[in-house]
N, C-alpha and C positions, 0 to 999 in steps of 0.2 A: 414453873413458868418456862424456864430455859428449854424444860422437856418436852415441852409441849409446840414451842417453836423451831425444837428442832424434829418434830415429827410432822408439822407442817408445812415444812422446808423438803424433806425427804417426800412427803404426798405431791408436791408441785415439782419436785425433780424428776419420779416417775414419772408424772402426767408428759412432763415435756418432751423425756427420752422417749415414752410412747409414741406422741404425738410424730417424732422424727423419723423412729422404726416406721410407724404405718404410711407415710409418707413415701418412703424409702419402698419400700413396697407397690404403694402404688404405681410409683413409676417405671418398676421393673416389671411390671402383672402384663405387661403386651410381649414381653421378650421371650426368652426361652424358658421351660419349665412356668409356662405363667397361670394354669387352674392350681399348679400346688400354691404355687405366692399368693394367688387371688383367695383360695381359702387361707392362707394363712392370716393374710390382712383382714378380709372378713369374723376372725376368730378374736384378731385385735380391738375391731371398732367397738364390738360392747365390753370389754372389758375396760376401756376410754370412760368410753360411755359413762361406765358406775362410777370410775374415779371422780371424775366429773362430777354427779350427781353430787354424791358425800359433800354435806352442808360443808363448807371452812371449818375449821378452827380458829376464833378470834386472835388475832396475836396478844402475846404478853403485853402488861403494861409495862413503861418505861419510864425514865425518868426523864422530866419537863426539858433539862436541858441536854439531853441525849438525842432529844424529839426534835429541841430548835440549832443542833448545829448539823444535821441530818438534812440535807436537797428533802424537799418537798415533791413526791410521789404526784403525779397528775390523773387524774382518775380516767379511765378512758372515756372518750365523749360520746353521747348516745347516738348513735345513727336516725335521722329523720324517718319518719314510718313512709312507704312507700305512696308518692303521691296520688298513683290509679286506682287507689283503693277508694273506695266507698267512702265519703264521710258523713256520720249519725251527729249531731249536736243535742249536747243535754246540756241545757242553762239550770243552773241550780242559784238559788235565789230569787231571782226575778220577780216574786212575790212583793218581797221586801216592801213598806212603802213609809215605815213611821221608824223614827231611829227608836233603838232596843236602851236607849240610856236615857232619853230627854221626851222622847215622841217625836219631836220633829220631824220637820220634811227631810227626805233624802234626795242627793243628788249624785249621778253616777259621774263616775269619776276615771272609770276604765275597767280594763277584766284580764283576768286569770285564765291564762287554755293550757289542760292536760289532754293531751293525746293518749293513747292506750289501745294496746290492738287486740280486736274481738273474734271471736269467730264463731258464725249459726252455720247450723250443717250445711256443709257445701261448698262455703264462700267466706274470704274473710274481710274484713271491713274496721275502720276505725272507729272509734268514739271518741268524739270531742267533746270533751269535759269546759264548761265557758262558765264563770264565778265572777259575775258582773261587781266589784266595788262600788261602793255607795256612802258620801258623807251628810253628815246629818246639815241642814242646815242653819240650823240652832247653835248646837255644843259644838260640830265639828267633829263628832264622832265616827268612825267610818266602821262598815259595815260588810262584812264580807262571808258567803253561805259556806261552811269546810268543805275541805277537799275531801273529795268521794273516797267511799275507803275503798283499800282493792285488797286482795286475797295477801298477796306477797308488798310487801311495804317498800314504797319508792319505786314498784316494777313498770312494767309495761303491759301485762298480761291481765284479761279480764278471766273471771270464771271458768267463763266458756270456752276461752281457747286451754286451759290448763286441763279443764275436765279432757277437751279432746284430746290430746296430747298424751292424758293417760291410760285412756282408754284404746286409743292405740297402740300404745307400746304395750299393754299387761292385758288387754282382751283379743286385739285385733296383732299382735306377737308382731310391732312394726319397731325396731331398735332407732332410736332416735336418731343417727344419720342417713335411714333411708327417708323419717318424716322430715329432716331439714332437705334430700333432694327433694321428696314430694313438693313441699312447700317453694321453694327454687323457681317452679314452673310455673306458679302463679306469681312471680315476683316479688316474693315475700324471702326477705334474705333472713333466717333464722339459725343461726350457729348450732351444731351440735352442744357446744358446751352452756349456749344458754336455754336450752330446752332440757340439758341437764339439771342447771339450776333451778330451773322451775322445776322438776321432778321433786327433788332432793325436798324443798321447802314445802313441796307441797306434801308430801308425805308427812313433813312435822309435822303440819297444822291439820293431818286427820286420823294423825295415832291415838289423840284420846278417843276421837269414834270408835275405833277399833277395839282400845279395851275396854269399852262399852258393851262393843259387839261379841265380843268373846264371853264376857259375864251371858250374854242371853243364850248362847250355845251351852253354855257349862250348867245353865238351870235348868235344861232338858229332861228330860224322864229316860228318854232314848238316847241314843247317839248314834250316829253311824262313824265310823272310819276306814282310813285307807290311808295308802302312802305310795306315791312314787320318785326313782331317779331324776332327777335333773344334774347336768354335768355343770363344774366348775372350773370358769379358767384361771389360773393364777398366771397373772400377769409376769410379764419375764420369765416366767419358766420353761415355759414352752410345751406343757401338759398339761390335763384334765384331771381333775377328782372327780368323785359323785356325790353330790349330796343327796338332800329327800326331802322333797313336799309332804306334809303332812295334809289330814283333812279332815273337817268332822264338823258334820252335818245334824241340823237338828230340823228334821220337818216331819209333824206329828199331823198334817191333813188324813195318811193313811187313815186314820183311827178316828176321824171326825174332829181334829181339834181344831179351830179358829187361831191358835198363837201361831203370827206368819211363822216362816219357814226362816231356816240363815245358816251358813256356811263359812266354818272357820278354814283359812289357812295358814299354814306356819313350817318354816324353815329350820333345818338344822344340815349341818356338815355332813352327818353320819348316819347309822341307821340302828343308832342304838337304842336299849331298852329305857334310858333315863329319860330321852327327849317326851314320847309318849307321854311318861309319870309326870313330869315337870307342867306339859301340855294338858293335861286332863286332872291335876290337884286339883281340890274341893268338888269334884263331879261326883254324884250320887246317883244310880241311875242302870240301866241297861245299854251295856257298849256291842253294837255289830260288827263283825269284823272278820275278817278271814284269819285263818289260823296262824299265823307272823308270833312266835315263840316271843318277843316283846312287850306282845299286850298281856302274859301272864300274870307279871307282877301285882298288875291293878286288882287283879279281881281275888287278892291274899285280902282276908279279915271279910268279904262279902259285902261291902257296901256297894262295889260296881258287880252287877252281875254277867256272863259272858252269855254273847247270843251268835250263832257260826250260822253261815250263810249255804243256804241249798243249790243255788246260781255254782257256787263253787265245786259243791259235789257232782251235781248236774256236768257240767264241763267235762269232767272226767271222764265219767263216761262215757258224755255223748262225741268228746273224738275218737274213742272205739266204736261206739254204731256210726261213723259216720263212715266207716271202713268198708261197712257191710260186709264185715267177715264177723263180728263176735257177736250173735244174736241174745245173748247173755244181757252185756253190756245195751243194749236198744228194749228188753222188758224192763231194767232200773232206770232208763229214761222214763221209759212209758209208766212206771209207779210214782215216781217224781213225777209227772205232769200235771196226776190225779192232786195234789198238794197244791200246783199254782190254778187250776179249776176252781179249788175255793176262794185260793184268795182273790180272784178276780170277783167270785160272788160276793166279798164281804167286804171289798173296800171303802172306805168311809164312812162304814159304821161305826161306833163308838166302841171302847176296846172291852166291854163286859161280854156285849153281843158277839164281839169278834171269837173274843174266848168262847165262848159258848157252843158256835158254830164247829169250832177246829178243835173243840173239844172231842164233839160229835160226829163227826164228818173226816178231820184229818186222823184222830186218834186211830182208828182203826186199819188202816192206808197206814199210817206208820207201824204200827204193832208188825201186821205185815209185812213191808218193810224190812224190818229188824231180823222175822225169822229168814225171811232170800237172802239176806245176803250172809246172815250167819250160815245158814247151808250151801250156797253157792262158794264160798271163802273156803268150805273142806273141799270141795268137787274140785277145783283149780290146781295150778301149779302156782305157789306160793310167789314165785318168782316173776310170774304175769301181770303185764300192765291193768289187769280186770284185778288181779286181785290188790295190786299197789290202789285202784280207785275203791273197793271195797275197806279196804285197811284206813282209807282216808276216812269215809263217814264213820266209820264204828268209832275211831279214836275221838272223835267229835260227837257221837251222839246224844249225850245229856246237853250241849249247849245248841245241838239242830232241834232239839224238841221240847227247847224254852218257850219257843213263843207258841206253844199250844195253849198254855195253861194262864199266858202274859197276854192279853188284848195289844199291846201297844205295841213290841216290835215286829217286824216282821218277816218274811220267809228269808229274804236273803238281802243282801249288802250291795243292791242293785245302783239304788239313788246316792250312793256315794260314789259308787263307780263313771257316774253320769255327772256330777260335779266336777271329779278330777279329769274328764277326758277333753275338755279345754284346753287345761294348761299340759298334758300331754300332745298337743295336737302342735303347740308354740315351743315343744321341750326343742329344736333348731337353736331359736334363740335365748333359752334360757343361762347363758355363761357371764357368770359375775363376778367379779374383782373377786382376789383371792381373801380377804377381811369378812366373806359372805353377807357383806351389809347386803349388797345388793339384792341379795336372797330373801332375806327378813322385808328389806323396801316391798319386792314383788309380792310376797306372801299377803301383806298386812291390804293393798291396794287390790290386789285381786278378789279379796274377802268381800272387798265392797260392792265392789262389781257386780261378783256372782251373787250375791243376796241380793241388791236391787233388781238382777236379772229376775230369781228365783221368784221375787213377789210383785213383777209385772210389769216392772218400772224399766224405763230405757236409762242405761248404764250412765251415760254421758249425761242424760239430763239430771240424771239424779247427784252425778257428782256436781255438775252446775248449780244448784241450788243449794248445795251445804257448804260448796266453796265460795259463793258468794254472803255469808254468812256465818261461818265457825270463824273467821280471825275474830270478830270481834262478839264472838259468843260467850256465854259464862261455862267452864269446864264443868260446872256441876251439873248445868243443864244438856250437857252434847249431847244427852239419853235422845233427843227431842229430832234429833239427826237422824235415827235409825229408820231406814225405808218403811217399814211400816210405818212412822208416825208424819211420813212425806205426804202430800197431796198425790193423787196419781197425775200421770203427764197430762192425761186430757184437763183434768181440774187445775193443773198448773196455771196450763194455757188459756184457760176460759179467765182466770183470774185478772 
């Protein structure tokens, strides 16, 4: 316990010295040297940011009379919700007309108002929550409808403004003190660190979605993956690491299947070969992936099998024909092209027919293939960028001409590539407290996103409806969360 409040202590001493550094900062950002200050302090605010976020830690218990000769702490008072805002009244109760003990008549007696601030795309607006009181007048029993439940317990945050809030920061890469200026300009005073807070809680309450969702990626037949950099700032130090997004993809439509599509992401410090193995235990299955010396391990004993991506060979190449000096290099384009020709003819077919086709069709295109560049490889100077691209596909060739004979994966590692370029587009803001919570936060939320994206659904509404609903969900049921098993938006809304 001691230990625990004094690492609680030391997280609110940083926050504070942060808080003071960035301050310090700011005021000196118009004086001299002020774009290096200006980034510097901008380098600072998300690494606040994630501090921030990181739920508390409960303090120790204590003993009763350590408690009562201890000044009593004053909690700080809530600020009133901005008067110009909009206000929505939802009476709950009102029904009511027989007491729930006796029968009797009820008489109202007064009411209950919870304020809570909402927000529908574009505009925010409060809800007033009104719980009319009612005594019977018989027994005298009184009568009162509960108070509405809300995502984070005791908050002020409806659904809706939490989904937008995260969706902005992990889709739309807006660091939560530029969404409290945003918000500023419509009179809405929202603190960095309580838009933190709502992060933070709100992550808890849809991590078991997550490893819900991760189960339905890992029971894949295919996978795709990939991985990129994202920088790390450790806070006080005054330098970057790198870490790496991972990513792995499970969408079987190529091949005719009906099971939606979904998109894992996942964090680690490093770019080592464990993280992969740890991330893909119990997967059975065909993994695509470019040639990254880490994914070898998996595919020891044969249960995962390796499938290498033509997009990658392709590349090689074609930045020598694109020179229009190595006409070599631009006929291994043009025999690779003869490969994506088919697969455009046979997408969505089912994977018997697929094989079938590229059985027929690709087999021979490859055979050929095989002999150019083995005689082009003696023609060359060993030491040639044609021959470094040829040396590429030979070394891969049994895992480029897997999916001849395989219906289900496919030519190359394309749709993974198209999932990570997202959060490569937001890698600016990717810098997270040195603990890498923040990393694992981003990973797990962004997963959601991009599979509600992936299967049609608007990001934000779909966090809307699970956040308004998983606190007080049964864990065993949170399978029921997963975008496919959502309404789509327009049936939402019809509803």
């Amino acid at each position: 316990m001691l230990a625990q409040a004094e690492a609680l202590a030391d997280q609110r001493t940083l926050i504070e010295r942060l808080r003071l550094q960035l301050a310090r900062l700011r005021r000196l950002q118009f004086g001299r040297s002020s774009e290096r200050l200006s980034a510097e302090a901008d380098q600072l605010e998300p690494a606040l940011e994630e501090l921030e976020t990181e739920a508390p830690t409960p303090p120790p218990a204590e003993d009763p009379a350590d408690a009562a000769a201890r000044p009593e702490r004053r909690k700080p008072a809530q600020r009133p919700l901005p008067e110009h805002l909009p206000r929505e009244v939802v009476e709950h109760g009102k029904e009511a007309h027989a007491c729930a003990v006796c029968g009797g008549t009820l008489r109202r007696l007064g009411e209950d108002v919870t304020e809570v601030l909402d927000y529908v795309p574009g505009r925010f607006r409060v809800l007033r929550h009104v719980r009319p009181k009612f005594s019977c007048r018989g027994c005298e029993a009184i009568t009162q409808a509960p108070a509405p439940s809300l995502p984070i317990r005791r908050g002020r945050a409806t659904a809706g403004l939490l989904a937008h809030v995260l969706v902005a920061k992990y889709a739309d890469h807006l660091p939560l003190y530029r969404q409290s200026e945003i918000y500023a300009r419509d009179g809405v005073d929202l603190q960095r660190s309580t838009l933190a807070d709502w992060v933070g809680q709100s992550a808890a309450l849809l991590r078991p979605l997550l490893d819900v969702l991760a189960q339905h990626v890992l029971a894949g037949a295919v996978l795709h993956a990939d991985d990129t950099p994202v920088p790390v700032l450790a806070p006080g130090l005054g330098r970057t690491s790198t870490g790496r997004l991972w990513v792995y993809l499970r969408d079987e439509r190529p091949h005719g299947s009906t099971i939606p599509p979904a998109v894992l992401y996942r964090y680690s410090p490093d770019r080592r070969a464990e993280h992969p193995k740890a991330h893909l235990a119990g997967f059975r299955g065909v993994l695509q992936a470019d040639g990254y010396s880490g994914f070898d391990g998996l595919y020891d004993g044969g249960q995962v099998q390796e499938a290498a991506c033509w997009a990658h060979v392709r590349r090689y190449f074609f930045e020598l024909h694109a020179t229009g000096q190595v006409p070599l290099a631009t006929e291994a384009v043009r025999r690779i092209g003869l490969l994506y020709t088919i697969e455009q003819d046979i997408r969505g077919q089912p994977p018997d027919e697929r094989a079938k086709q590229r059985q027929a069709r690709a087999g021979p295109i490859l055979e050929g293939l095989r002999t150019w560049l083995d005689a082009t490889l003696a023609r060359v100077s060993g030491h040639s960028d044609l021959a470094v691209a040829i040396r590429y596909a030979l070394s891969r060739w049994d895992a480029l001409t897997r999916y001849v004979a395989d219906g289900r994966p496919g030519a190359d590692n394309n749709p993974v590539e198209r999932a990570i370029r997202p959060l490569a587009l937001g890698r600016k803001n990717w810098l997270f407290a040195g603990s890498n919570t923040g990393g694992h936060r981003a990973a797990a939320i962004a997963s959601l996103i991009a599979t509600a994206k992936l299967n049609g659904l608007d990001s934000e509404a779909y966090l809307r409806r699970v956040l308004e609903r998983i606190a007080d969900h049964l864990v065993s049921r949170v399978v029921e969360f997963l975008s496919r098993n959502l309404p789509s938006d327009a049936a939402a809304a019809a509803s």
